[in-house]
Each structure stands twice: as structure tokens, then as C-alpha cells.
MMTF fields as JSON, N, C-alpha, C and O atoms, coordinates in Angstrom:
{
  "mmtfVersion": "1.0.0",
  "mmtfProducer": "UNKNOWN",
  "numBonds": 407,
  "numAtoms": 408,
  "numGroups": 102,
  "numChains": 1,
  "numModels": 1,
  "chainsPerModel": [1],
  "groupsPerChain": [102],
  "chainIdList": ["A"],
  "bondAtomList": [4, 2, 8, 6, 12, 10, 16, 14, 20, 18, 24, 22, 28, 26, 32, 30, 36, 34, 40, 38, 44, 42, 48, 46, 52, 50, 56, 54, 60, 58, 64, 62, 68, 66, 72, 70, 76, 74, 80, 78, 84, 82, 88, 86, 92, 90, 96, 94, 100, 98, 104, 102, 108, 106, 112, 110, 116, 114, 120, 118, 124, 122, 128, 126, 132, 130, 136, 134, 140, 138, 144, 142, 148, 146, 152, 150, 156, 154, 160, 158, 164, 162, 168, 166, 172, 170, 176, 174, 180, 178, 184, 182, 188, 186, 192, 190, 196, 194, 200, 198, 204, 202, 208, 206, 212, 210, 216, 214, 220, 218, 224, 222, 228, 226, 232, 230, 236, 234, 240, 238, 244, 242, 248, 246, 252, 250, 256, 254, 260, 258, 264, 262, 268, 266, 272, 270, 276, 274, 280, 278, 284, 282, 288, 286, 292, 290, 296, 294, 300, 298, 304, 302, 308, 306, 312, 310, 316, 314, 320, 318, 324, 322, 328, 326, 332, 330, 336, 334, 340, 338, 344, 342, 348, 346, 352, 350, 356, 354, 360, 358, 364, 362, 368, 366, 372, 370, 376, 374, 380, 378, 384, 382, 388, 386, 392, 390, 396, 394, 400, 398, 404, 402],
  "bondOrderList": [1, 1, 1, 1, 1, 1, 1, 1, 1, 1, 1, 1, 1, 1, 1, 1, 1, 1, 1, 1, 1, 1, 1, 1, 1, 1, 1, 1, 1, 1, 1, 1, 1, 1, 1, 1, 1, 1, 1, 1, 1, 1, 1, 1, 1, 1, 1, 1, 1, 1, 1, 1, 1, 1, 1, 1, 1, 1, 1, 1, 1, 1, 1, 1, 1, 1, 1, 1, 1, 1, 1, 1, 1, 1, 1, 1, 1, 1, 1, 1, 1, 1, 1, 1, 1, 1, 1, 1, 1, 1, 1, 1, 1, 1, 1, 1, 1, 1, 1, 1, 1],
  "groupList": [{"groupName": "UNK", "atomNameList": ["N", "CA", "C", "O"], "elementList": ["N", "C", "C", "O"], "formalChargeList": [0, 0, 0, 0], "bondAtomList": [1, 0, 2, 1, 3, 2], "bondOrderList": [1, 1, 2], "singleLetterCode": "X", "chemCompType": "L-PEPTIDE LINKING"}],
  "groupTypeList": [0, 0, 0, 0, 0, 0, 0, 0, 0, 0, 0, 0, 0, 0, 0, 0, 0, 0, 0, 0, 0, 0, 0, 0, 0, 0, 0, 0, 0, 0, 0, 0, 0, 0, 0, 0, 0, 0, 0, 0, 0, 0, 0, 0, 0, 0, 0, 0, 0, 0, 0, 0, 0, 0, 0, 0, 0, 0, 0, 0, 0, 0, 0, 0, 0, 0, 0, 0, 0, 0, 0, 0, 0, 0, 0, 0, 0, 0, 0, 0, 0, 0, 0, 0, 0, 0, 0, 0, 0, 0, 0, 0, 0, 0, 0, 0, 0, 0, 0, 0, 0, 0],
  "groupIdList": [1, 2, 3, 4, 5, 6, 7, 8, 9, 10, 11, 12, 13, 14, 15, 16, 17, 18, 19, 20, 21, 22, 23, 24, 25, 26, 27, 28, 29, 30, 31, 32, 33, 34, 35, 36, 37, 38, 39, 40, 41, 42, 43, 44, 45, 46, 47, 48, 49, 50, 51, 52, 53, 54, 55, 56, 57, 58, 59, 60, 61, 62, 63, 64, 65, 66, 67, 68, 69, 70, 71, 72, 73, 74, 75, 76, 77, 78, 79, 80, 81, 82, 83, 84, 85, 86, 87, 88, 89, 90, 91, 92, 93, 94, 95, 96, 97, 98, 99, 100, 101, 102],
  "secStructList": [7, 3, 3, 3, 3, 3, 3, 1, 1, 1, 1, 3, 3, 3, 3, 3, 3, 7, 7, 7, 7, 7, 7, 7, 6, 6, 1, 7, 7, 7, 7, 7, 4, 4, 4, 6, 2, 2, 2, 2, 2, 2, 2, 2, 2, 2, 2, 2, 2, 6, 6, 2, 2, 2, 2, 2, 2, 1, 6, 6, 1, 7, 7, 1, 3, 3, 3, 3, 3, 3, 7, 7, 7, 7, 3, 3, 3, 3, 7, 1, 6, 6, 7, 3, 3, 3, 3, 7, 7, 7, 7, 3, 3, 3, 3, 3, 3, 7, 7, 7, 7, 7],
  "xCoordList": [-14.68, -15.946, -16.781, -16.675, -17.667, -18.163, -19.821, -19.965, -20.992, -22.108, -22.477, -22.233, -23.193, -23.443, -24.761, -25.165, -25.79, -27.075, -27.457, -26.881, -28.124, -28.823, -30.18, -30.976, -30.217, -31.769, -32.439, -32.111, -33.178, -33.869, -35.551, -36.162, -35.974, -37.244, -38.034, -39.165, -37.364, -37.598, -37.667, -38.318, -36.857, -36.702, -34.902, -34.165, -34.672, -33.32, -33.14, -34.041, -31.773, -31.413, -29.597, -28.891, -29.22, -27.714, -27.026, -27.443, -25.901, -24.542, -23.624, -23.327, -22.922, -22.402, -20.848, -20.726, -19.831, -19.325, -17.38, -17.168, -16.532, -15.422, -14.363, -14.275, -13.565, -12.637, -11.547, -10.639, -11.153, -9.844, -8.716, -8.909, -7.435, -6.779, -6.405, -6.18, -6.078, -6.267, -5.092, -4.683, -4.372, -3.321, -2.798, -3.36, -2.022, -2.195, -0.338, 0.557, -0.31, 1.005, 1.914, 3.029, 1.629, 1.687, 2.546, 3.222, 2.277, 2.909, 2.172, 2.665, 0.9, -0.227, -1.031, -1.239, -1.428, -2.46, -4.089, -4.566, -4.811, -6.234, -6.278, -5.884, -6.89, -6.778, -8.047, -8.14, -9.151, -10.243, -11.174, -11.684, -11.291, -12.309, -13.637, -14.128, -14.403, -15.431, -15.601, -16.609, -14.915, -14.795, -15.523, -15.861, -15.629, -16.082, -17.342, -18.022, -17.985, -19.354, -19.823, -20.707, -19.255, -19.647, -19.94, -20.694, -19.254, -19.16, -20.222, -20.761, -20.509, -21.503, -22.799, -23.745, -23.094, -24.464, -24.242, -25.049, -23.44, -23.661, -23.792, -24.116, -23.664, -23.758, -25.356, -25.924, -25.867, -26.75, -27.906, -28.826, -27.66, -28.528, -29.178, -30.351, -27.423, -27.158, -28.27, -29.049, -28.044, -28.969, -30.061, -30.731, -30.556, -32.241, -32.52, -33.29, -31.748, -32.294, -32.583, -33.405, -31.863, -31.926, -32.637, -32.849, -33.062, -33.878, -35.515, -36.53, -35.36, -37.269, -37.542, -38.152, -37.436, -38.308, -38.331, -39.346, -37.562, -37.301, -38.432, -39.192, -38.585, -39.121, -41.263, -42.286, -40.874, -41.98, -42.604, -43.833, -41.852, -41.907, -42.319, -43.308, -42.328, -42.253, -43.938, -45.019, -43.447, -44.726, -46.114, -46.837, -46.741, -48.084, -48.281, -49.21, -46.707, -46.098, -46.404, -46.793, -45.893, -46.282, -44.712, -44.547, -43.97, -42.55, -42.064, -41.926, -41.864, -41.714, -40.03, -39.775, -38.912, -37.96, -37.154, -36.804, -36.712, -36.046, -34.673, -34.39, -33.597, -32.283, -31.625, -31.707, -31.209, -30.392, -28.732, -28.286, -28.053, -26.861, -26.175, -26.6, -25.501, -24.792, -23.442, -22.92, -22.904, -21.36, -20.452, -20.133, -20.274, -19.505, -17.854, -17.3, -17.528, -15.609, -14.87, -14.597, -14.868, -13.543, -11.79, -11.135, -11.282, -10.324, -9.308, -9.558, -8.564, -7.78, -6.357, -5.739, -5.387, -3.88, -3.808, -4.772, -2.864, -2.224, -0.821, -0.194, -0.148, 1.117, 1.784, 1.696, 2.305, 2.555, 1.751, 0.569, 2.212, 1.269, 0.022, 0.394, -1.352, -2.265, -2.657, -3.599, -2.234, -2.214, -2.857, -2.283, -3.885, -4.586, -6.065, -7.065, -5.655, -6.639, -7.977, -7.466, -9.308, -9.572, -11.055, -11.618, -11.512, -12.498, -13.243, -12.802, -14.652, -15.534, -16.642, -16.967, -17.016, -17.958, -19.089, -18.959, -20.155, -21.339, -22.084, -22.075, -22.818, -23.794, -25.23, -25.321, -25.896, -27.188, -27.749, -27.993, -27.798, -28.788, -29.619, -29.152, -30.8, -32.281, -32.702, -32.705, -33.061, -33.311, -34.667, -34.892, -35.424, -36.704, -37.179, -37.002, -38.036, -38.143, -39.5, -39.827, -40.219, -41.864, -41.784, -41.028, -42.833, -42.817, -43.932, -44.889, -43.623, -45.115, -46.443, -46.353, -47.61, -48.877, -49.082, -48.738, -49.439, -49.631, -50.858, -51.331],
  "yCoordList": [-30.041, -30.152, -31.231, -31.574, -31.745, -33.118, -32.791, -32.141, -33.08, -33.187, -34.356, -35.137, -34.86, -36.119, -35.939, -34.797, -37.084, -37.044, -37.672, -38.388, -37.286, -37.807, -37.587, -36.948, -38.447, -38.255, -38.273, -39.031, -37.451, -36.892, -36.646, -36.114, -37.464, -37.525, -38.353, -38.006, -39.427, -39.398, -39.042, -39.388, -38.327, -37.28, -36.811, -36.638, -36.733, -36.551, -35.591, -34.778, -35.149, -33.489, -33.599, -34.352, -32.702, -33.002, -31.94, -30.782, -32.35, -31.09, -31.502, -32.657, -30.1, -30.147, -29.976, -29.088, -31.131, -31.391, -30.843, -30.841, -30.54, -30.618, -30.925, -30.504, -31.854, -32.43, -31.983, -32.108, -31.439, -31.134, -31.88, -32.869, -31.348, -32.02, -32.023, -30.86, -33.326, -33.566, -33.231, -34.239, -32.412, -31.852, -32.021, -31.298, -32.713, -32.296, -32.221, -33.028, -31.401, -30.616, -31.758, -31.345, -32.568, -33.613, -34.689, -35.26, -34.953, -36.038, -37.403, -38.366, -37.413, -38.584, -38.454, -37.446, -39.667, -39.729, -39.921, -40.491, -39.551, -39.864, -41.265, -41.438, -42.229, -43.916, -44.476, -45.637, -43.912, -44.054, -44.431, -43.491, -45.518, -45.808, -45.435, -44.82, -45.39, -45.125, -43.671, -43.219, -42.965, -41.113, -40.526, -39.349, -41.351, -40.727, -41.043, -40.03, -42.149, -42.564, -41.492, -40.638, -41.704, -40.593, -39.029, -38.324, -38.653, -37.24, -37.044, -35.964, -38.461, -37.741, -38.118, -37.359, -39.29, -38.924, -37.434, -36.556, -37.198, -35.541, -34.763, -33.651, -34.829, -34.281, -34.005, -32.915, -35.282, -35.554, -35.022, -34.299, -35.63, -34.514, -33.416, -33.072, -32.577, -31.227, -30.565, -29.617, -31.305, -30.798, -30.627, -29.693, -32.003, -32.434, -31.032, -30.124, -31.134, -29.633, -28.269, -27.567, -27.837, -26.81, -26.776, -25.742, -28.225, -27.675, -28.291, -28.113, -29.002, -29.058, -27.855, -27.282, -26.86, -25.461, -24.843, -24.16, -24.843, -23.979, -24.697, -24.016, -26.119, -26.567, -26.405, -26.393, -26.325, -26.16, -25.069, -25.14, -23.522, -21.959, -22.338, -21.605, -22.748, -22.772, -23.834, -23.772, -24.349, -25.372, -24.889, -24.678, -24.649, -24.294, -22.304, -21.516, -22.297, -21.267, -20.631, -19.565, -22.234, -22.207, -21.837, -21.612, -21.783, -21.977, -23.435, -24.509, -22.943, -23.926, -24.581, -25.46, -24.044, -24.245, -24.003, -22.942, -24.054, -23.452, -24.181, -25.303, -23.097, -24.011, -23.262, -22.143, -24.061, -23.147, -23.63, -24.777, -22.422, -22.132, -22.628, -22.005, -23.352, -23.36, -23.268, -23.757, -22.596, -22.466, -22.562, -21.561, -23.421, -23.36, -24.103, -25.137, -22.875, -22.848, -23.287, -22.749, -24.017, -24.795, -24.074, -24.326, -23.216, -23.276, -23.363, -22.519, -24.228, -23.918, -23.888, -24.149, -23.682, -23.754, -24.279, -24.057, -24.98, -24.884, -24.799, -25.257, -24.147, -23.511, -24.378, -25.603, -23.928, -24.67, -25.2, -24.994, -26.219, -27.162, -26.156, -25.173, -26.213, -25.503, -24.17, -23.616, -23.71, -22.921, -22.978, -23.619, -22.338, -22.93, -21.892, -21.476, -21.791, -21.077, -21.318, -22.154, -21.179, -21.968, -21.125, -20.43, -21.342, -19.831, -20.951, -21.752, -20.227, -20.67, -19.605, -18.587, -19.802, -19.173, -19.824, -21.039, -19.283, -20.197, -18.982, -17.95, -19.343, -18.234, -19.343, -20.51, -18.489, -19.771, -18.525, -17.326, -19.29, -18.34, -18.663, -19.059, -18.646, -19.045, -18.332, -17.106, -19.22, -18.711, -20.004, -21.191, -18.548, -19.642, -19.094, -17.876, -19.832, -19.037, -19.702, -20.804, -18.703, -19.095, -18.333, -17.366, -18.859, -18.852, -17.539, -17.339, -16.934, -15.975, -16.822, -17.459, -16.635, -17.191, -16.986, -15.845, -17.512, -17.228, -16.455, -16.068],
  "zCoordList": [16.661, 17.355, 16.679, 15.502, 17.627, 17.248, 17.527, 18.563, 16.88, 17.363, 17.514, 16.594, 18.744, 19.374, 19.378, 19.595, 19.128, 19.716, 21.437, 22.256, 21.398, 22.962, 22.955, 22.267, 24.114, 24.023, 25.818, 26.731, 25.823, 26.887, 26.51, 25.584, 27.987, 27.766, 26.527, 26.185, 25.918, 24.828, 23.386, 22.399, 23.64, 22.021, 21.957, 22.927, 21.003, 20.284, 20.433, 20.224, 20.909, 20.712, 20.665, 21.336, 19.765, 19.545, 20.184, 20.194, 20.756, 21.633, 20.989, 20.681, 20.667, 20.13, 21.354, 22.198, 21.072, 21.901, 21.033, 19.82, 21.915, 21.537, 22.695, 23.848, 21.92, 22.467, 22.964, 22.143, 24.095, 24.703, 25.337, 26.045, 25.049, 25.573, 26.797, 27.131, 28.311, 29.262, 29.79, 30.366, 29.901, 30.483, 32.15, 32.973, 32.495, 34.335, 34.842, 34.592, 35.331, 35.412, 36.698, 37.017, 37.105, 38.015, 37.958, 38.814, 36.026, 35.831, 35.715, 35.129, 36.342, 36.309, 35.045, 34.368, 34.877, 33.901, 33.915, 34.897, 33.057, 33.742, 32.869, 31.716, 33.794, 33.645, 33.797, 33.397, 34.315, 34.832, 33.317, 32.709, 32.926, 31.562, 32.222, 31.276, 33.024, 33.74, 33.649, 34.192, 33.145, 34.258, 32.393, 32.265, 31.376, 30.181, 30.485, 30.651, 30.64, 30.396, 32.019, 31.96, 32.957, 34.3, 34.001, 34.67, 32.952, 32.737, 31.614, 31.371, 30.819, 29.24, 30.234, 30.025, 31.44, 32.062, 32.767, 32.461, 33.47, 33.93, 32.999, 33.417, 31.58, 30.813, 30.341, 30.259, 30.072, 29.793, 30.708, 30.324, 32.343, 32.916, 32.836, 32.69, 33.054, 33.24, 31.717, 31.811, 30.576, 29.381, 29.497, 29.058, 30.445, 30.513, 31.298, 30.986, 32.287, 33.419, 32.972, 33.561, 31.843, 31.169, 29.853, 29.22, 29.413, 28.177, 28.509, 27.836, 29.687, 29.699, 30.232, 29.329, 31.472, 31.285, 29.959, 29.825, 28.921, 27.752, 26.97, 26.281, 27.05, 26.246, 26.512, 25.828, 27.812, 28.242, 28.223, 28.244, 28.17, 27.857, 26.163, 26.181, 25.131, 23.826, 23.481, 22.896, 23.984, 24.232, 23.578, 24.552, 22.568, 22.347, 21.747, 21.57, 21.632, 21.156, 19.495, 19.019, 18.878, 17.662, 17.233, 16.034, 17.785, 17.241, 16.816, 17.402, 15.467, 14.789, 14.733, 13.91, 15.713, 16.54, 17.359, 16.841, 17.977, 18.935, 19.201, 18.781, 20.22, 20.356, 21.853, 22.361, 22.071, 23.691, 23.621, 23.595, 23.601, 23.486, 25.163, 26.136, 25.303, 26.912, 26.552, 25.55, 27.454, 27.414, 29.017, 29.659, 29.27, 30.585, 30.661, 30.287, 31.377, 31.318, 33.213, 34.286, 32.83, 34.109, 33.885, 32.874, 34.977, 34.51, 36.551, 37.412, 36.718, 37.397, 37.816, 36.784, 38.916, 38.891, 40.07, 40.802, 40.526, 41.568, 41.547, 40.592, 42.697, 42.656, 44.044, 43.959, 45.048, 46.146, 46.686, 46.412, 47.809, 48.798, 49.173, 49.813, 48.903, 49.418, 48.86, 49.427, 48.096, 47.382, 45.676, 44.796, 45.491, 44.482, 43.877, 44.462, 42.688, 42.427, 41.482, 40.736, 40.993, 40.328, 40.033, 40.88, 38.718, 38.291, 36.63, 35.805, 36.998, 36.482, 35.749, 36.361, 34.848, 34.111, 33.374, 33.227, 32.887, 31.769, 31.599, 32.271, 30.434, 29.607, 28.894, 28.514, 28.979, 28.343, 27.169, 27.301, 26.217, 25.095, 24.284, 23.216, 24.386, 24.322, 22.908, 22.798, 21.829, 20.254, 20.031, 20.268, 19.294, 18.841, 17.716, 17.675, 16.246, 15.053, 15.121, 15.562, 14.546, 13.773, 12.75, 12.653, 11.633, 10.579, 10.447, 11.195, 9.584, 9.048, 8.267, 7.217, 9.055, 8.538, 7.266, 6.957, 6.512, 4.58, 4.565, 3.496]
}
């Protein structure tokens, strides 16, 4: 696993990213140099979308940080012509710390 920075809205925030291997039962290869930089902006989006409400819930809070957990799973098969199955999951988990006043 790799942590990458990005930045949204102006400000830095790191995902922590891991690398899988590209498997396709077919025999083809993925060739597309374009389909990495396509997938880290959907990436990048997909982050922005989910951490400005969070960021905006915290906002004036007085939490002195916060972090949001995302987890989303792609998994599918296909078997004969037309035949095909294919299943998806994600979880979001929302953590924030403040400090005790002295």
C-alpha cells in the first residue's frame, strides 16, 4: 500500500492507495496509458464528494482532526456468452479528535 497526496479544493489530503494486480481471463491486456490518469481524476473526484460535507459537518467544531475511512470492492465473472455476474460493496467511516481544554 502506497499513500499518495492530492489535493482538493486547495488543500492536501493523502489516500491511501494499493496496488492490484490486473488480471483478465480473456487473454487481452490493458494497453490504455490514459485509463491511469482517467481513474486517479475519478478518484480524485469521487474523494472531493465525500470529504467536503464531512469537512463542512467539522467546520467550527473545534476538532482538532478528523479522517474518513472509504472502502469500495468491485468484484466480477463471466462464464458463457451472456452470462455474467458481478457484485459490489463500500463502507465510509467518519473519525474526529479534540483535544481537552487545559
Amino acid at each position: 500500500m502506497a499513500v499518495k497526496p492530492i489535493t482538493i479544493n486547495g488543500k492536501e489530503i493523502f489516500v491511501e492507495v494499493a496496488d492490484l494486480p490486473q488480471e483478465r481471463a480473456d487473454g487481452f491486456e490493458y494497453t490504455s496509458q490514459d485509463a491511469d490518469q482517467d481513474m486517479g481524476d475519478r478518484i480524485r473526484d469521487l474523494v472531493g464528494v465525500l470529504t467536503m460535507p464531512v469537512q463542512a459537518a467539522f467546520e467550527g467544531s473545534g476538532a482538532q482532526e478528523w479522517a474518513i475511512e472509504v472502502s469500495l470492492g468491485f468484484n466480477g465473472e463471466t462464464g458463457l456468452p451472456f452470462v455474467a455476474k458481478a457484485q459490489t460493496n463500500a463502507s465510509v467511516k467518519v473519525s474526529a479528535k479534540w483535544k481537552k481544554g487545559a
